[in-house]
N, C-alpha and C positions, 0 to 999 in steps of 0.2 A: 504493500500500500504506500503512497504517498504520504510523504510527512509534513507537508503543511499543504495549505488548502490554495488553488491555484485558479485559474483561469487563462483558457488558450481562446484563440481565437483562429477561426481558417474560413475559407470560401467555399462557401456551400451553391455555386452557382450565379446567374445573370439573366434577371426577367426579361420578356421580349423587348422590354421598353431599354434595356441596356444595365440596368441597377443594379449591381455586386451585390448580394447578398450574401452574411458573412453569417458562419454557425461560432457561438463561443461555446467550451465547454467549462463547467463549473463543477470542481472535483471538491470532496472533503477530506479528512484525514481518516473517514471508516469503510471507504467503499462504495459512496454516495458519488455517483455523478448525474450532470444533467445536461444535454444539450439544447441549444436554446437559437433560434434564426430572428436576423432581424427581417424578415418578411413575414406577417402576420404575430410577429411578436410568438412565434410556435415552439414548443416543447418537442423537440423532434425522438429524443429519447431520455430517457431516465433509467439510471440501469445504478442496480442495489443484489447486494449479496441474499442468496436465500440460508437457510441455515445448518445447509451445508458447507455453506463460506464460498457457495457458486454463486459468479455475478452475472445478473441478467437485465436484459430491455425489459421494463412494465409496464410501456404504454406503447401504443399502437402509434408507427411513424412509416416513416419515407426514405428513403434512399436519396430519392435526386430532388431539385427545385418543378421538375414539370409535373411531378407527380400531383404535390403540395397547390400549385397552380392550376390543379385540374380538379383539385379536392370538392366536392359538394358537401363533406361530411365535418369539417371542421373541425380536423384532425389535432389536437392539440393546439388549439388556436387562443389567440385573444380576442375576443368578441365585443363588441359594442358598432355603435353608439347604445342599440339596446340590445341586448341577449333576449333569447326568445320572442313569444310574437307579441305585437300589435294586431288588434280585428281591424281589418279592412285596412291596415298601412295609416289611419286618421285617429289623429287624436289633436284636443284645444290647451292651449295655452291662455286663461283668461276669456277673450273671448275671441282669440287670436286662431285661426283654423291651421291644418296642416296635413299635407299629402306624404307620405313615406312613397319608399317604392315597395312595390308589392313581389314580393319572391317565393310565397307557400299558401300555393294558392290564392284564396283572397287576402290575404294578410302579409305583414312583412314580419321577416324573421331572422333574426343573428345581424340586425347594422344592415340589413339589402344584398344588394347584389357586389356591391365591393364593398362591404364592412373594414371592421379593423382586422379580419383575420385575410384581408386581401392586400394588404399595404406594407408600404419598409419604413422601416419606424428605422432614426435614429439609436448610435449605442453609444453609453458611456460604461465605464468600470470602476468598480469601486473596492479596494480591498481592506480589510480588518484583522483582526489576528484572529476572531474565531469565526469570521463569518467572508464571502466575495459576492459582490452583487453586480448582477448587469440591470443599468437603468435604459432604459429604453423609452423614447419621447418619441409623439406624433399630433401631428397639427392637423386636427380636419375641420376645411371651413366651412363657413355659413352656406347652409342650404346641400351638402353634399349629404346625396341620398335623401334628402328632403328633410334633414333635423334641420333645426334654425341656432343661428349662434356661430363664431371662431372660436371650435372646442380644443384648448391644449390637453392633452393625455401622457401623464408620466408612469410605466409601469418597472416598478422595482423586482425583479426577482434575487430573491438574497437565499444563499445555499448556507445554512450554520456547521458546526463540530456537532450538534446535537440532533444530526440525521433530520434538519426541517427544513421543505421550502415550501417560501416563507412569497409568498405576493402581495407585496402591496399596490394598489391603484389612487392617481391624486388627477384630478381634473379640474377646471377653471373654464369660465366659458364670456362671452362679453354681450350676450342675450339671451334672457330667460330660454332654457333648451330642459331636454327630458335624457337622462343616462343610467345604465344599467349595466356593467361591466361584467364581465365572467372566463373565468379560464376552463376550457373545453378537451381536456386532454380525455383520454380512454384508455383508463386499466385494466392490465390485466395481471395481477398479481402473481399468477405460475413462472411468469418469463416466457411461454410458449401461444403466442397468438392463435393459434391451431386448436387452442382449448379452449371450451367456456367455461364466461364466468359464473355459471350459476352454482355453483359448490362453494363461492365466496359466503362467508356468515357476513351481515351485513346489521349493522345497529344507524337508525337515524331518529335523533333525538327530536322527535316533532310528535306531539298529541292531535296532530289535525293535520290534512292538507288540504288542495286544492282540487273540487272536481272540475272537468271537462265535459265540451260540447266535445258534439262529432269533429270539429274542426281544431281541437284542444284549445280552443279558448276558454281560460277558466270561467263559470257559471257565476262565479262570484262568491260561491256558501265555501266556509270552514265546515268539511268534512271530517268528523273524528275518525284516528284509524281503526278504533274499537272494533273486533269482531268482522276487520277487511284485512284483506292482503294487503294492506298499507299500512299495517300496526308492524314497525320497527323497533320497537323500543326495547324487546331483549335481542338477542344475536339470531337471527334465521338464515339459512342459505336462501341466496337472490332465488333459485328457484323451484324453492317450497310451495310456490302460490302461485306463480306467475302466468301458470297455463290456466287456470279457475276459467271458467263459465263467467266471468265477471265485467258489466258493463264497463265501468272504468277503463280495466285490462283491457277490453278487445281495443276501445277505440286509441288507446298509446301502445298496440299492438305487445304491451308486456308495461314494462313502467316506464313511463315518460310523463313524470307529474310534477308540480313543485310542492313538496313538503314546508309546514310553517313553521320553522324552526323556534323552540321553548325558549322563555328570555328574550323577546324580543328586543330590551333595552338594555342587555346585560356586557354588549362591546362585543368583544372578542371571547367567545367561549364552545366548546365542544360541540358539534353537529352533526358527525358522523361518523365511523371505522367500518374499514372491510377486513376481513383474514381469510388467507389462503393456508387450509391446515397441510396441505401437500409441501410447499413451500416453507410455511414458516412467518412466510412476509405478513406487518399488518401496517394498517396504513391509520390515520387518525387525522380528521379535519375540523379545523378551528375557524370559525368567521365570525363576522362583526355583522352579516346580511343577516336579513329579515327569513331569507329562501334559501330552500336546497333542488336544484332538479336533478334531479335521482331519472336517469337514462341507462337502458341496459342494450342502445345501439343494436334494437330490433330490427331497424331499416341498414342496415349496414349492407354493403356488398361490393364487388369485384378484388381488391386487394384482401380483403377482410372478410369472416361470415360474420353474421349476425350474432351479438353475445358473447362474441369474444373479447370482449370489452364493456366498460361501465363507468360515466360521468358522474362525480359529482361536481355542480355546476352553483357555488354560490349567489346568490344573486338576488333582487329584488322580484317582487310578484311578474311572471307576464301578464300583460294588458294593464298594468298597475295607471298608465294617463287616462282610461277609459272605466275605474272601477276605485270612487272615490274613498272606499274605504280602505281601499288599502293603502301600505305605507307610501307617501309621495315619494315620486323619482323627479322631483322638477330642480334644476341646478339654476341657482341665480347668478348674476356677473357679482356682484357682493361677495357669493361664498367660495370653499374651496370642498370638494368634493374628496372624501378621505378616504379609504375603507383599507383592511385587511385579511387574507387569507392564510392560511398555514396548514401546510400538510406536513405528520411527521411520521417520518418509516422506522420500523423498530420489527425483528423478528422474536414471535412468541413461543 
């Protein structure tokens, strides 16, 4: 192993537009690395010992830039301006109207058609004696993809000694805009893409989630998990329930829901873990968000099947501009928009 904690950087390729995009790798002193592009701000691999002291890739990536570029599935990506969907792409600002563009179906979903997991963010570095972070900056302006607003976006990924990565998101905008930020990677805790993840035990700390229309727009109602396949709250394998007879299930083709994560005002605290008892791996996630969408990449296909993988996706309500009870996502030129995430890997 490496004896202090490092960061390389190399050329991961050049979009058609000409753009060097450069991958860094960010190593710990346990085994812990990550690789990370500055086009779409993507986690291309993450690779962690199992407990047999074997190190492996855990999340589902790409080899080259055209693959990445061809992605519809938002393979490890940085997501905004809003993660998940908007009904019909329209939502008000006051009594201000606004057109999105429309990418799923009637609705718009993941930032449009070139979101932020379609663009090359700037990179800076930053190192510490127990932590290296690659900061990563992206300007998207007024009216792109129909938000309103010159959005600055700064996303921190910091690698610690203490097997976490660690995301923070800060934004700033210079007209009332709507943001919803979210990292999109797809685990698969075995190290072997080839296998599903439904043998993963899975705990997400949420007494209620969100139901869906046929279109998965949420209905609006806090659904308790009680006595449904969306009661997480001891350890279950993902796929105890997931086949059920069950409205919900059919129409997110398995779980593609947002869960309302307990403590709504509590900052930064526990929301979720997966373990792969084959492996050893377990994974533990921390946010400051409101939401969890819990995605088990039912629609997945050609490089990947279906379920070989499984998002957890921090993030405010979708539809949250259009369903006033729930938490606001509206960003003002006054404020700064703060948030943080933390995964930490540890073998059980």
């Amino acid at each position: 192993m490496n004896k202090i904690l490092s960061i390389d950087k190399i050329e991961f390729g050049r979009t058609p537009n000409g753009d060097s995009i450069e991958k860094y790798i960010l190593k710990n002193t346990s085994g812990l690395e990550v690789d990370i592009l500055t086009y779409g701000g993507i986690i291309s691999a993450l690779r962690m010992i199992d407990k047999g002291g074997k190190q492996q890739n855990i999340v589902l990536g790409f080899n080259t830039l055209e693959k990445y570029i061809n992605d519809t599935f938002y393979l490890g990506a940085i997501i905004g301006r809003y993660s998940n969907r908007i009904a019909n792409g329209k939502f008000s600002i006051g009594d201000k109207k606004y057109s999105l563009v429309v990418n799923n179906g009637e609705n718009h979903l993941h930032g449009g058609k070139v979101g932020f997991n379609k663009v090359v963010w700037s990179a800076n570095v930053e190192k510490f004696s127990d932590s290296v972070t690659l900061k990563l900056t992206y300007l998207s302006v007024d009216m792109e993809e129909g938000f309103p607003g010159n959005l600055m976006t700064t996303i921190d990924y910091t690698l610690t000694n203490n097997n976490e990565l660690k995301v923070a998101y800060t934004s700033t905008t210079d007209k009332p805009t709507i943001l919803n930020l979210t990292q999109h990677s797809y685990f698969n805790l075995s190290g072997d893409y080839n296998t599903s993840i439904l043998n993963h035990e899975v705990v997400i700390n949420a007494d209620s989630f969100l139901s869906v229309d046929e279109n998965l727009i949420p209905t609006g109602d806090y659904e308790s998990v009680l006595n449904t396949p969306f009661d997480f709250r001891k350890p279950k394998p993902i796929g105890s329930e997931i086949n059920l007879n069950e409205e919900q299930l059919k129409r997110g083709g398995g779980y593609d829901h947002n869960w309302v994560v307990n403590n709504q005002n509590e900052g930064l605290r526990f929301v979720a873990s997966a373990y792969d008892g084959e492996s050893g791996r377990f994974m533990e996630v921390f946010s400051d968000q409101p939401g969890l969408q819990f995605y088990t990449a039912n629609f997945l296909e050609g490089d990947f099947k279906p379920r070989t993988g499984f998002c957890f996706e921090t993030q405010h309500f979708p539809d949250s501009p259009n369903q006033s009870h729930f938490p606001t996502v509206i960003l003002n030129p006054d404020e700064v928009f703060s948030s943080e995430t933390v995964f930490k890997f540890s073998i059980k």
